[in-house]
N, C-alpha and C positions, 0 to 999 in steps of 0.2 A: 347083214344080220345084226352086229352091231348097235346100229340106229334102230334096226326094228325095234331089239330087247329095251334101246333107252327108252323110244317113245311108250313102248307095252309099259315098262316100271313105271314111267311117269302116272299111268293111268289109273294105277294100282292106288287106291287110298285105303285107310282105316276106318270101317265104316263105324264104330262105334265112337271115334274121335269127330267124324263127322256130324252123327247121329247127335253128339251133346251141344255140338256148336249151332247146328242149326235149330232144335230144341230152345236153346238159349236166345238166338235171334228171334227166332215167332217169339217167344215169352216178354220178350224188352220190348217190341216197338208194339205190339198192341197194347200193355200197361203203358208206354208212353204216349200212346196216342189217346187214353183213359177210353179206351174202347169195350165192351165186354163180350166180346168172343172174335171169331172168324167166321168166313161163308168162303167155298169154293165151289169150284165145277165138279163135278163127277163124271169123268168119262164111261169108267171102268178099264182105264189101259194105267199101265204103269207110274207116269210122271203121276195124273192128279190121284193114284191110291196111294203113292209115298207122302205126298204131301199133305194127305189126310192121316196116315198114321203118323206123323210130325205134329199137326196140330192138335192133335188127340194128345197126345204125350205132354206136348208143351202147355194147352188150355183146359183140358179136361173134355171127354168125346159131350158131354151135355152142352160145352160150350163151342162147339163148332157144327153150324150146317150145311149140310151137303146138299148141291140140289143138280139132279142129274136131269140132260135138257135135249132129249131125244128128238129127234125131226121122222117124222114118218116116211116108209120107204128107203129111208138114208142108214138110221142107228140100228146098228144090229142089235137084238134083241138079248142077245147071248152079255153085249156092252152092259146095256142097263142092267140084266139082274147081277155082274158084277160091282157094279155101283151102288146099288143096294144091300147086297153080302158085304163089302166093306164097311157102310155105314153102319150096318145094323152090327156086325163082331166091334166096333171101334164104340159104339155106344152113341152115335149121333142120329141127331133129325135128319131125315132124308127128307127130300119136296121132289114131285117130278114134278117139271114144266113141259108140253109137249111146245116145241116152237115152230111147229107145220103152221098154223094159221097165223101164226104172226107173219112167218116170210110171206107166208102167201099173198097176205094184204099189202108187204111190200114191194111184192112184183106184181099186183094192181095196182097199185096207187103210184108208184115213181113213175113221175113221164119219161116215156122215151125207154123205158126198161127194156134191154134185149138179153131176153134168155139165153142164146148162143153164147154170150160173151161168156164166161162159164166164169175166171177167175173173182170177176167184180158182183156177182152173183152169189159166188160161192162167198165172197168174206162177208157179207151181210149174215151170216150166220153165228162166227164167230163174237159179233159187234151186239146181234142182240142176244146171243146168251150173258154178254157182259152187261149189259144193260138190266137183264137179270137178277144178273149176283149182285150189280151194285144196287137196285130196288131194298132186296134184302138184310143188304149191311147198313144202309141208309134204316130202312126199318127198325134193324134191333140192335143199332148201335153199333157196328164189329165190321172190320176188316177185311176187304177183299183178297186172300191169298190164292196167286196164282201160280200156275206149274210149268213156266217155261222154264227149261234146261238150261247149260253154256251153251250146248250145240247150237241150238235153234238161234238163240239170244246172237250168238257169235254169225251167227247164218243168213239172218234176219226173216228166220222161216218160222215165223205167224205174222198175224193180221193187228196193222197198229189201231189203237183203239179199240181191240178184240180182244184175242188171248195173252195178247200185250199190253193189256190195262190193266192192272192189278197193284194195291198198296203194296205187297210184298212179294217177290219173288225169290222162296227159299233157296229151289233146286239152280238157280241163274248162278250157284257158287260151282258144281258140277257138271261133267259132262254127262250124254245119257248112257254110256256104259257105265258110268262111277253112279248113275243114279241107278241101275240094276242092280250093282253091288250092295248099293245101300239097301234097297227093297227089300232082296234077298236077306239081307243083315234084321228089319223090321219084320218080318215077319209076311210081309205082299204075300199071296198065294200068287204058287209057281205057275198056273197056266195065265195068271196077268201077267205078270215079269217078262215071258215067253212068247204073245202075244204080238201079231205083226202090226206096230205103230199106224196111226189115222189116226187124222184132224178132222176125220167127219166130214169133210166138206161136200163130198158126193158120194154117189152110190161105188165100190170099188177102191177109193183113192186112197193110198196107202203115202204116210210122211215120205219114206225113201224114194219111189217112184216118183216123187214129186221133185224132191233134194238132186235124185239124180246119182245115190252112194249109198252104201249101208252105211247105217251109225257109226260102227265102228271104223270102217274105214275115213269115215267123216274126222274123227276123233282122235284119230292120228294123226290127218292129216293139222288138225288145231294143236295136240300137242307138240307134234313136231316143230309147227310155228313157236308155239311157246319155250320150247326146247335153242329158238333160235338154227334150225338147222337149213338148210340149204333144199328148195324148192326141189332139187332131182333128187337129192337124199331122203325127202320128202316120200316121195313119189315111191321110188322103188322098195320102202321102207313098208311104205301100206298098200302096195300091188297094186297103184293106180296109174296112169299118166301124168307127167310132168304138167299137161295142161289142166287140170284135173285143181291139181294144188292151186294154180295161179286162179284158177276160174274162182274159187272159195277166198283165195286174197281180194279177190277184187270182189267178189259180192260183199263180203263184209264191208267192206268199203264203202260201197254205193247202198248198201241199208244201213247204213252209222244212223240217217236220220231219223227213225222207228226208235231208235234208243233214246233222243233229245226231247227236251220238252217246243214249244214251239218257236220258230227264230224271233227274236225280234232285232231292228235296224238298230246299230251302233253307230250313231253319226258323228 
């Protein structure tokens, strides 16, 4: 019980000490990059509507676009018009892209393309909505802010080159509990906040199902790590198995590389 409360406190932040500092970060590297605005994704789930109210705060909502990039059949419907209620209360452009005919043409045209393979399939989604956002910051000058969490970041749970390309990654300083906290502190509307996480990448697929843990058991188990505490105290701390902890030691480990830029030879 002990270790439970340390790792719960650890997780506990201030969200309006948060709220300033990361505020501050978007503000400095886009004037230092002499950039004039930001572009993000729009899901309508939690991560990319906080990180839209952060850029609205920090650049002004006229200086940030949002552009929400549904796939037919896949994006729930209920997703986009939260995407848009966002944009529009926050004072920003909104763009839909639909990217049904883009994938499509890319599972005609790659040779050798096998639908079954589902995961190598599925990340070509995340790769051209990026290809997207960067069109558009390329066009008007500005910044690609994207909304991976610590969780994920630490997890290696997105797509490199996808939701893992982005100039800035605000929420990469939090975990996604500490980023519901924050929400809730900004103002998110409560049925996103509360919303069951997806990455969109198929019909059904929920982040967790995929991870394999809820969030927050995820997120003890990372603070625990950070905490320095002992894999079984770990464990029984966040009502997982002992193998559970180890399994997320070692993924983070073996996706280190999605964090680096490309090798090159030291001879």
């Amino acid at each position: 019980m002990q270790a439970r409360n340390k790792i719960l406190k650890a997780l506990e932040i201030g969200p309006l000490a948060i709220r300033k500092k990361l505020v501050a970060f978007i503000k400095q590297k886009v004037n230092d990059a002499g950039a004039d605005g930001a572009v993000i994704g729009l899901s309508g789930g939690v991560d990319s509507s906080t990180v839209a109210f952060l850029c609205a705060e920090a650049l002004g909502g006229d200086k940030v676009l949002g552009v929400s990039m549904p796939e037919m059949g896949v994006t729930n419907a209920a997703d986009a018009a939260d995407a848009k209620e966002v944009a529009t209360k926050l004072g920003m452009d909104c763009r839909v892209v639909d990217i049904t005919p883009a994938i499509q043409a890319l599972h005609k045209n790659i040779t050798g393309f096998e639908a079954g393979a589902l995961l190598p399939a599925a990340n070509l989604k995340p790769r051209v909505r990026m290809a997207i956002l960067y069109y558009y910051a390329n066009l008007l000058n500005r910044l690609v802010v994207g909304a991976g969490n610590r969780s994920e970041i630490r997890a290696g749970y997105f797509t490199k080159y996808g939701d893992g390309a982005a100039d800035l990654l605000p929420l990469g300083y939090i975990y996604k509990t500490q980023v519901k906290q924050l929400a809730a502190h900004l103002g998110v509307p409560k049925r996103i906040i509360e919303k069951v996480p997806s990455a969109g990448l198929w019909k059904g697929q929920t982040d967790e199902g995929e991870l394999g843990v809820l969030y927050e058991k995820l997120d003890m188990i990372y603070a625990g790590l950070d905490l320095k505490l002992k894999p079984d105290v770990i464990a029984k701390a966040a009502g997982v198995e002992v193998e559970k902890v180890k399994h997320f030691v070692e993924r983070e480990r073996r996706t280190a590389h999605k964090l680096r830029v490309p090798e090159v030879p030291k001879f």
